[in-house]
LUMLUMDREN-2810 file (N, C-alpha, C; in Angstrom, 1 decimal):
<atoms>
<atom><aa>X</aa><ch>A</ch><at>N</at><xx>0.8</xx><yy>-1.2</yy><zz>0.0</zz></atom>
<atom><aa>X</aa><ch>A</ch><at>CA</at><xx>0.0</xx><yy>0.0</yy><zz>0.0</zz></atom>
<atom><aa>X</aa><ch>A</ch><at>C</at><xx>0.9</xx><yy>1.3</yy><zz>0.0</zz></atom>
<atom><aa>X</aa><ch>A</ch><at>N</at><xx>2.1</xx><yy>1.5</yy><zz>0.5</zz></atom>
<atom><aa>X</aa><ch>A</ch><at>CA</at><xx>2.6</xx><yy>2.4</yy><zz>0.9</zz></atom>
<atom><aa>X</aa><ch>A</ch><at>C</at><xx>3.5</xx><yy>2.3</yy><zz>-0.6</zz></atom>
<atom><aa>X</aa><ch>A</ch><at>N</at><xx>4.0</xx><yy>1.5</yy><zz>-1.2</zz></atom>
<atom><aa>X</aa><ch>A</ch><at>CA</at><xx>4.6</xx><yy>1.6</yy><zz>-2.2</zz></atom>
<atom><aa>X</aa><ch>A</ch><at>C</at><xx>3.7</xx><yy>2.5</yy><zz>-3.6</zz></atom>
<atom><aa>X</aa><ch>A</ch><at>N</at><xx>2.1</xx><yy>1.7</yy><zz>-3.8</zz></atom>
<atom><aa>X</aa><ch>A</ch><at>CA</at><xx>1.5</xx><yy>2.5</yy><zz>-4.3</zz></atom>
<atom><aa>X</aa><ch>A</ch><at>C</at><xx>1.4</xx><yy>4.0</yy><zz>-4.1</zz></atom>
<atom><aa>X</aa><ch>A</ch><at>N</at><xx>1.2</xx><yy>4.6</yy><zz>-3.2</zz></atom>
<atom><aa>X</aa><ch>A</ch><at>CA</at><xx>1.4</xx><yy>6.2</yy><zz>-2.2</zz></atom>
<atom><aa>X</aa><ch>A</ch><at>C</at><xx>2.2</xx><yy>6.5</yy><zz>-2.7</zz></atom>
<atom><aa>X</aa><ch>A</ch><at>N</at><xx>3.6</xx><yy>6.1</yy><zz>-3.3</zz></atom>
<atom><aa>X</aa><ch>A</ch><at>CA</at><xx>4.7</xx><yy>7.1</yy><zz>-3.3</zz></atom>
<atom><aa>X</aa><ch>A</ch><at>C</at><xx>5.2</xx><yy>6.4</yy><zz>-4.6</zz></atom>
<atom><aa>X</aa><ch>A</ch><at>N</at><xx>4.5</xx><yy>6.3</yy><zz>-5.1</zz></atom>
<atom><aa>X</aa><ch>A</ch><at>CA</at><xx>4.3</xx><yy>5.9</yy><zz>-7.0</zz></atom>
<atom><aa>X</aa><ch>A</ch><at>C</at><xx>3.8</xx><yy>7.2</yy><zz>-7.6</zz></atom>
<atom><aa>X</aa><ch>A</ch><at>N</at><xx>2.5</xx><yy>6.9</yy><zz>-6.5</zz></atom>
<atom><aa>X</aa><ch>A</ch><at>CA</at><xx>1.4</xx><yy>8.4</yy><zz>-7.3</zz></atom>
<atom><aa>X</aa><ch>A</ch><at>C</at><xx>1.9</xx><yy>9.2</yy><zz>-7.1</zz></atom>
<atom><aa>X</aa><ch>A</ch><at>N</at><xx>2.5</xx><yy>9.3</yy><zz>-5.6</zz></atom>
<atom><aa>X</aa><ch>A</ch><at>CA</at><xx>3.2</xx><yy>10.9</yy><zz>-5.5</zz></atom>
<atom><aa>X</aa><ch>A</ch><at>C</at><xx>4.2</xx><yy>11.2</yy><zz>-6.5</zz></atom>
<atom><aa>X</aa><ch>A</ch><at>N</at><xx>5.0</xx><yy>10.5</yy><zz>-7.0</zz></atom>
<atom><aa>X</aa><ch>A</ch><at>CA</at><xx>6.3</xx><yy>10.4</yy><zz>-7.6</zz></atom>
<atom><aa>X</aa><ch>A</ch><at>C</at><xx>5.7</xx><yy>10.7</yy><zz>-9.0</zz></atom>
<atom><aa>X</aa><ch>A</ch><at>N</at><xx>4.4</xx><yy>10.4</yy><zz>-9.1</zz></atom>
<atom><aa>X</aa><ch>A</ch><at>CA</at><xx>3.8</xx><yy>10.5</yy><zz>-11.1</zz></atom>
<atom><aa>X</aa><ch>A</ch><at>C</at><xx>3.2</xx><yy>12.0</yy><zz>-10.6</zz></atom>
<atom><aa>X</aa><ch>A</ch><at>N</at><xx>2.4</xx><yy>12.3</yy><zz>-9.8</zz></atom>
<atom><aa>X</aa><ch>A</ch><at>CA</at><xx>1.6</xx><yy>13.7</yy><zz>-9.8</zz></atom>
<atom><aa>X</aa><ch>A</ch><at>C</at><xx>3.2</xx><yy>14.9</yy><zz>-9.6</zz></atom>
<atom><aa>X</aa><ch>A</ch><at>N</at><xx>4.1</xx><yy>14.2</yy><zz>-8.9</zz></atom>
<atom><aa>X</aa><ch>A</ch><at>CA</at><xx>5.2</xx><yy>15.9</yy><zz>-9.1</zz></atom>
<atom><aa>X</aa><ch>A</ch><at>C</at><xx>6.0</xx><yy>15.7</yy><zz>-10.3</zz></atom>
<atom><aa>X</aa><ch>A</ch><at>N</at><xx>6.0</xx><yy>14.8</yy><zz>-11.1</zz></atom>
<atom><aa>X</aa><ch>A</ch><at>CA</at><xx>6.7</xx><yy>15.1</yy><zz>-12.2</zz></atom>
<atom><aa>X</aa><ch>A</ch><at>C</at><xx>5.9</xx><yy>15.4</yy><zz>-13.1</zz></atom>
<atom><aa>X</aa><ch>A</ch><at>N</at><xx>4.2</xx><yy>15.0</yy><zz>-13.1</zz></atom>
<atom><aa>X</aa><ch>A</ch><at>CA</at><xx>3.4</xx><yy>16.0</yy><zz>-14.0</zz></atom>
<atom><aa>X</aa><ch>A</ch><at>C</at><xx>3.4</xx><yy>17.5</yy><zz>-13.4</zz></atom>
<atom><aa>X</aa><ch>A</ch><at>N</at><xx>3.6</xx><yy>17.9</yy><zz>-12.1</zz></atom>
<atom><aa>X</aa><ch>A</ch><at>CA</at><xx>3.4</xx><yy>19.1</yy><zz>-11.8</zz></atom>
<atom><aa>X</aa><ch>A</ch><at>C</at><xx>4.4</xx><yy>20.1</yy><zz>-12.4</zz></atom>
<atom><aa>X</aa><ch>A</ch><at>N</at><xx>5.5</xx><yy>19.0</yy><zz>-12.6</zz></atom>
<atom><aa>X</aa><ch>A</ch><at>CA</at><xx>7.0</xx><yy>20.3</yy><zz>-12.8</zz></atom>
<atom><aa>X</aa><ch>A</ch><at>C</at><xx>7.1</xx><yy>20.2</yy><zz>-14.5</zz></atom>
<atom><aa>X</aa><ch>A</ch><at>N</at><xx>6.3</xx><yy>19.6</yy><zz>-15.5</zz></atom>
<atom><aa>X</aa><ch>A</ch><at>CA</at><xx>6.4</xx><yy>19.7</yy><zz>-17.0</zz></atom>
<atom><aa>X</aa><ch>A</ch><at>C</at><xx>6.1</xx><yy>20.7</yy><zz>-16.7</zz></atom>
<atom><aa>X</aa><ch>A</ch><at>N</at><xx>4.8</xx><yy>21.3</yy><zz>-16.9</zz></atom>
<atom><aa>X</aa><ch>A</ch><at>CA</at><xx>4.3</xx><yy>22.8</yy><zz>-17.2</zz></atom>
<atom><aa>X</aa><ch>A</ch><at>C</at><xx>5.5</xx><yy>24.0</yy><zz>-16.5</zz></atom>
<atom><aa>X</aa><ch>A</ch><at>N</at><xx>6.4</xx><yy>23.3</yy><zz>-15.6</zz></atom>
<atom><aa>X</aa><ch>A</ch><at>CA</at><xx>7.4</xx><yy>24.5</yy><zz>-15.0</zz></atom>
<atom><aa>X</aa><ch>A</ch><at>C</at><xx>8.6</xx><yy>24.5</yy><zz>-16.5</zz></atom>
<atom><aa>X</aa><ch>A</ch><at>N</at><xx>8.6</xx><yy>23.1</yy><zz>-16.6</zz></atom>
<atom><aa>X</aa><ch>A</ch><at>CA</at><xx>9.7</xx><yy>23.1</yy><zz>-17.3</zz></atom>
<atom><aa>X</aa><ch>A</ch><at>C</at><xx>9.7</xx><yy>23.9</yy><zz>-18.8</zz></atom>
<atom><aa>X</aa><ch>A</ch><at>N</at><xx>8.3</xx><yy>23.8</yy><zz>-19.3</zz></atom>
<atom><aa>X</aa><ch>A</ch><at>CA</at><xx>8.0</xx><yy>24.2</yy><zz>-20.6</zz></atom>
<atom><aa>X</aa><ch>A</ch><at>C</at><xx>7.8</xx><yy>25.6</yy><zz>-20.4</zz></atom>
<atom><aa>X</aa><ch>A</ch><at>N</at><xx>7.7</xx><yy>26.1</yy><zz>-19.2</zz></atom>
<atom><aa>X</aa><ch>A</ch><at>CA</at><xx>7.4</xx><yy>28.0</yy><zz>-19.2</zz></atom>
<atom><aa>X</aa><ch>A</ch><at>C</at><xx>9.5</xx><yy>28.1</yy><zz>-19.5</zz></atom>
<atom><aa>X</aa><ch>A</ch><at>N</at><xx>9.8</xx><yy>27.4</yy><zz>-18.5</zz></atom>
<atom><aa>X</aa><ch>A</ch><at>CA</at><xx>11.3</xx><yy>28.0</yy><zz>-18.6</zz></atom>
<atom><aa>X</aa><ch>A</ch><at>C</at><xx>12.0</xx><yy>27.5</yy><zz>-19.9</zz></atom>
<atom><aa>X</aa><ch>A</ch><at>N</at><xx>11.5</xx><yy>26.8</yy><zz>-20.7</zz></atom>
<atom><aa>X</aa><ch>A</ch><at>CA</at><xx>12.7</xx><yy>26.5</yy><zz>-21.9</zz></atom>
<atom><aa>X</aa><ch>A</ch><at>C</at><xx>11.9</xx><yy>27.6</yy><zz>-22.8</zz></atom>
<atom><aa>X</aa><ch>A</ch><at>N</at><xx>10.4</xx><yy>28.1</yy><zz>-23.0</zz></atom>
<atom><aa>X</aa><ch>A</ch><at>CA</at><xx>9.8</xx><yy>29.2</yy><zz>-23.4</zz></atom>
<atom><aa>X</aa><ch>A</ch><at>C</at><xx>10.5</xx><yy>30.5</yy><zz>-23.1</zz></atom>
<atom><aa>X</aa><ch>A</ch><at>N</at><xx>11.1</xx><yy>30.5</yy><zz>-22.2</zz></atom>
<atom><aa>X</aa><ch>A</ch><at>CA</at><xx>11.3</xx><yy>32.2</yy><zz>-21.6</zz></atom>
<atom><aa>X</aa><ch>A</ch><at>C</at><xx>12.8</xx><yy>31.9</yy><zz>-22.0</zz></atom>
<atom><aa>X</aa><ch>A</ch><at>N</at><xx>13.7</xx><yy>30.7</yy><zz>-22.0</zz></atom>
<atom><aa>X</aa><ch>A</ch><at>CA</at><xx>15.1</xx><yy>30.9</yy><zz>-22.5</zz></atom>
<atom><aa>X</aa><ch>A</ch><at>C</at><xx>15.1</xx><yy>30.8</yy><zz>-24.1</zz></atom>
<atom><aa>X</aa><ch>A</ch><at>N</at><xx>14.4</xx><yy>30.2</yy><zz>-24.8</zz></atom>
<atom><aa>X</aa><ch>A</ch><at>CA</at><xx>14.1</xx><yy>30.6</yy><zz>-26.5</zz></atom>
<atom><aa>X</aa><ch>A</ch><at>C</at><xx>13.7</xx><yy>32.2</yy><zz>-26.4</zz></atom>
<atom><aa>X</aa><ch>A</ch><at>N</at><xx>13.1</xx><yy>32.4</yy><zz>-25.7</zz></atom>
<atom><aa>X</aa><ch>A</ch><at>CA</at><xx>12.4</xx><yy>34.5</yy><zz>-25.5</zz></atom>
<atom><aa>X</aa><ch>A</ch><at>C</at><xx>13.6</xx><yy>34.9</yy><zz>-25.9</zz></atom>
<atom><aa>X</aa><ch>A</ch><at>N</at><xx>14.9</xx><yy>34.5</yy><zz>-24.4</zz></atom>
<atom><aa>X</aa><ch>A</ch><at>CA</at><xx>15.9</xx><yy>35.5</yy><zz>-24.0</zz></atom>
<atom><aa>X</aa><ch>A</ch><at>C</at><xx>17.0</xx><yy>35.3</yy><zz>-25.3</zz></atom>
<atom><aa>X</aa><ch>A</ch><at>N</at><xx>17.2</xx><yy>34.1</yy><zz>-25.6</zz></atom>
<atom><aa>X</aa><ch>A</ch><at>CA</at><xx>17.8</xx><yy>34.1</yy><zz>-27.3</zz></atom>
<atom><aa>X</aa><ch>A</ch><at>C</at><xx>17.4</xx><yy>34.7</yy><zz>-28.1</zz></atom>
<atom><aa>X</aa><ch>A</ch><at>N</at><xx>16.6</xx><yy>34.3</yy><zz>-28.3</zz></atom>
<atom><aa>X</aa><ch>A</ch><at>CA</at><xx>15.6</xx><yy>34.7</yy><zz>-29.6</zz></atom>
<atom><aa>X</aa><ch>A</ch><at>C</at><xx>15.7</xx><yy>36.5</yy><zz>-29.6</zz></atom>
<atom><aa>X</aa><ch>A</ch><at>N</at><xx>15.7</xx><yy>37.1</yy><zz>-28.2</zz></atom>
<atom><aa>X</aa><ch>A</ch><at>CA</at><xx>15.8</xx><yy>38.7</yy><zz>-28.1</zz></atom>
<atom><aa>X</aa><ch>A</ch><at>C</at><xx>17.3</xx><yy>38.8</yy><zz>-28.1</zz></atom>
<atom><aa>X</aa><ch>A</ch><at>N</at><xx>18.2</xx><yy>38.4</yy><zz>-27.9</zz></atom>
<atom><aa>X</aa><ch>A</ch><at>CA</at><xx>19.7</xx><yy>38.8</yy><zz>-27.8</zz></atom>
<atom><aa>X</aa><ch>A</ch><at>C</at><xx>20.0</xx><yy>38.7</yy><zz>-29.1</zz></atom>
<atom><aa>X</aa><ch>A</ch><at>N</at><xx>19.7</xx><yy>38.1</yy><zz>-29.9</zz></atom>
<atom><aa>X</aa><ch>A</ch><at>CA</at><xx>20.3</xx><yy>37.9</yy><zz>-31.4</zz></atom>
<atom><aa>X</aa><ch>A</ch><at>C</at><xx>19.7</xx><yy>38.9</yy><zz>-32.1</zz></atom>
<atom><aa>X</aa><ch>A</ch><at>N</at><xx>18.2</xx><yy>39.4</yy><zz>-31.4</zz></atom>
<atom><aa>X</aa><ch>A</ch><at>CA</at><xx>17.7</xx><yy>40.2</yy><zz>-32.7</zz></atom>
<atom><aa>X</aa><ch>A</ch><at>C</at><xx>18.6</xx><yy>42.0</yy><zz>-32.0</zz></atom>
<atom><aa>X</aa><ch>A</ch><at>N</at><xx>19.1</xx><yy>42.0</yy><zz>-31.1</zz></atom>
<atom><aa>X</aa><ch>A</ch><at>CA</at><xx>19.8</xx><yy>42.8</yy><zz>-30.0</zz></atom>
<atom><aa>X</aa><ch>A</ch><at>C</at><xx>20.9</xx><yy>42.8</yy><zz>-31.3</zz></atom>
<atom><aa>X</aa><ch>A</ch><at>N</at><xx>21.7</xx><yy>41.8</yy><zz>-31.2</zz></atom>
<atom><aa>X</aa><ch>A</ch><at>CA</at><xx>22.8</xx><yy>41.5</yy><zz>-31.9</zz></atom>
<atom><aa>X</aa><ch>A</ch><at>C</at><xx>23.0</xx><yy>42.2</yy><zz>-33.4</zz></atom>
<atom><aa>X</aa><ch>A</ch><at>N</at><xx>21.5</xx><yy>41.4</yy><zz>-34.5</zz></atom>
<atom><aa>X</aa><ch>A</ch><at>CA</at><xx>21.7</xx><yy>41.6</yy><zz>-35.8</zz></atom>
<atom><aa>X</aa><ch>A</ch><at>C</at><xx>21.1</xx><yy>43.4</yy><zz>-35.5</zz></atom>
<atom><aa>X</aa><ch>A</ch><at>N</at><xx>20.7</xx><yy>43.8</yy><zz>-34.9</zz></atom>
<atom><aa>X</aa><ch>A</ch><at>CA</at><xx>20.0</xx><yy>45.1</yy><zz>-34.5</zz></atom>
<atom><aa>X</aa><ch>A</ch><at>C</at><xx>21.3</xx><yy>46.0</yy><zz>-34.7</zz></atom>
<atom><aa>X</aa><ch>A</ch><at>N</at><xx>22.6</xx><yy>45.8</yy><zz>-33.6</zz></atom>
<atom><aa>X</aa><ch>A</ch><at>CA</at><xx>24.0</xx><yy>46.6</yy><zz>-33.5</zz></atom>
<atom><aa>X</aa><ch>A</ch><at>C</at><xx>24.9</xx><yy>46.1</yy><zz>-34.6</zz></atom>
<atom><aa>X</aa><ch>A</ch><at>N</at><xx>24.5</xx><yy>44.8</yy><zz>-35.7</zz></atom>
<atom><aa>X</aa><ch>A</ch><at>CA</at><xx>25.2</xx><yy>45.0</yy><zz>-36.5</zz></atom>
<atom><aa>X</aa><ch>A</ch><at>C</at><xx>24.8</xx><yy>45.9</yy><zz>-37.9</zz></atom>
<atom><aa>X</aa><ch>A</ch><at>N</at><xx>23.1</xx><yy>45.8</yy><zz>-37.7</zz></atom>
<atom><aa>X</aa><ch>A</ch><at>CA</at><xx>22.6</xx><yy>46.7</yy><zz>-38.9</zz></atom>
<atom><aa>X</aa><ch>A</ch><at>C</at><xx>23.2</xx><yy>48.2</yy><zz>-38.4</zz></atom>
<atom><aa>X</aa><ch>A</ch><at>N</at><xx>23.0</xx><yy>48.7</yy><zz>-37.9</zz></atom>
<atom><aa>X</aa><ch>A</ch><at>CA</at><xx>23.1</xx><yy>50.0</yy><zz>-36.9</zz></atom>
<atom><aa>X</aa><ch>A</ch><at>C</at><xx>25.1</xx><yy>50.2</yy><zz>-37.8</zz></atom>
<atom><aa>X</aa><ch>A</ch><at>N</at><xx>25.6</xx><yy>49.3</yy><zz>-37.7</zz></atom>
<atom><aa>X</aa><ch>A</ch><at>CA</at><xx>27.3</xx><yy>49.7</yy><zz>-38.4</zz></atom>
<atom><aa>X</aa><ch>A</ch><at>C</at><xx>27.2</xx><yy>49.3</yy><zz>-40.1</zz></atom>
<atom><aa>X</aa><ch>A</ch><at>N</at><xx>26.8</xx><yy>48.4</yy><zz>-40.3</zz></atom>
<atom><aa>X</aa><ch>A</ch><at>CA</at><xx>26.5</xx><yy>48.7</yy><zz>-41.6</zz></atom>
<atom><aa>X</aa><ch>A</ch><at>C</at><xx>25.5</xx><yy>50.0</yy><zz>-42.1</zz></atom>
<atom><aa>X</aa><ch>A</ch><at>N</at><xx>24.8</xx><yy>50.4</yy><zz>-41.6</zz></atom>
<atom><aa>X</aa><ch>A</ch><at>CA</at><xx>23.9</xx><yy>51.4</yy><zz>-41.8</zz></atom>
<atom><aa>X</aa><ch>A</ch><at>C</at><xx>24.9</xx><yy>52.9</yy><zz>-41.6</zz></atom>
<atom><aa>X</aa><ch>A</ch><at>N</at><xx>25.9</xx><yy>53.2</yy><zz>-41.0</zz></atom>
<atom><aa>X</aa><ch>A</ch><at>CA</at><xx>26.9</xx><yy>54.2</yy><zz>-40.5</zz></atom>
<atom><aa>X</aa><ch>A</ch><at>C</at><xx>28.1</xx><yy>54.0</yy><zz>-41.2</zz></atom>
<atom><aa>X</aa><ch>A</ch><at>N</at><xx>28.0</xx><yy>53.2</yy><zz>-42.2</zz></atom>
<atom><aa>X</aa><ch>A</ch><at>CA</at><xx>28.9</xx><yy>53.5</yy><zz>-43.7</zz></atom>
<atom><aa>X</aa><ch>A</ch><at>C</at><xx>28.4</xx><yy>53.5</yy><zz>-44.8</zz></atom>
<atom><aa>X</aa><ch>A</ch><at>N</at><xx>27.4</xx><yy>53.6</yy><zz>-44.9</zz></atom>
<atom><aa>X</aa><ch>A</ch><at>CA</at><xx>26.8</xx><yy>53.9</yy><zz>-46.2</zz></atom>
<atom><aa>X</aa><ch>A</ch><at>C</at><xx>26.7</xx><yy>55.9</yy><zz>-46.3</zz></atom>
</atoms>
């Protein structure tokens, strides 16, 4: 009985922590995803200041 108990426990917190896991792999694609456009942003910015 007690083995069952700490099965379910063991299945309900690793369904609880997907939804954590998929906000934070979402928010580190964001923080890429915004650094690069940062990036190609300060490289247009020097190609644009020699023309």
């Amino acid at each position: 009985m007690a083995h069952s108990n700490s099965v379910q426990f063991h299945d309900s917190t690793i369904f609880s922590f997907k939804p954590l896991f998929a906000i934070r792999d979402f928010f580190i694609l964001l923080a890429s995803a915004w650094a690069e456009a940062k990036m190609m942003e300060q490289k247009s910015h020097k190609n644009s200041a020699n023309w």
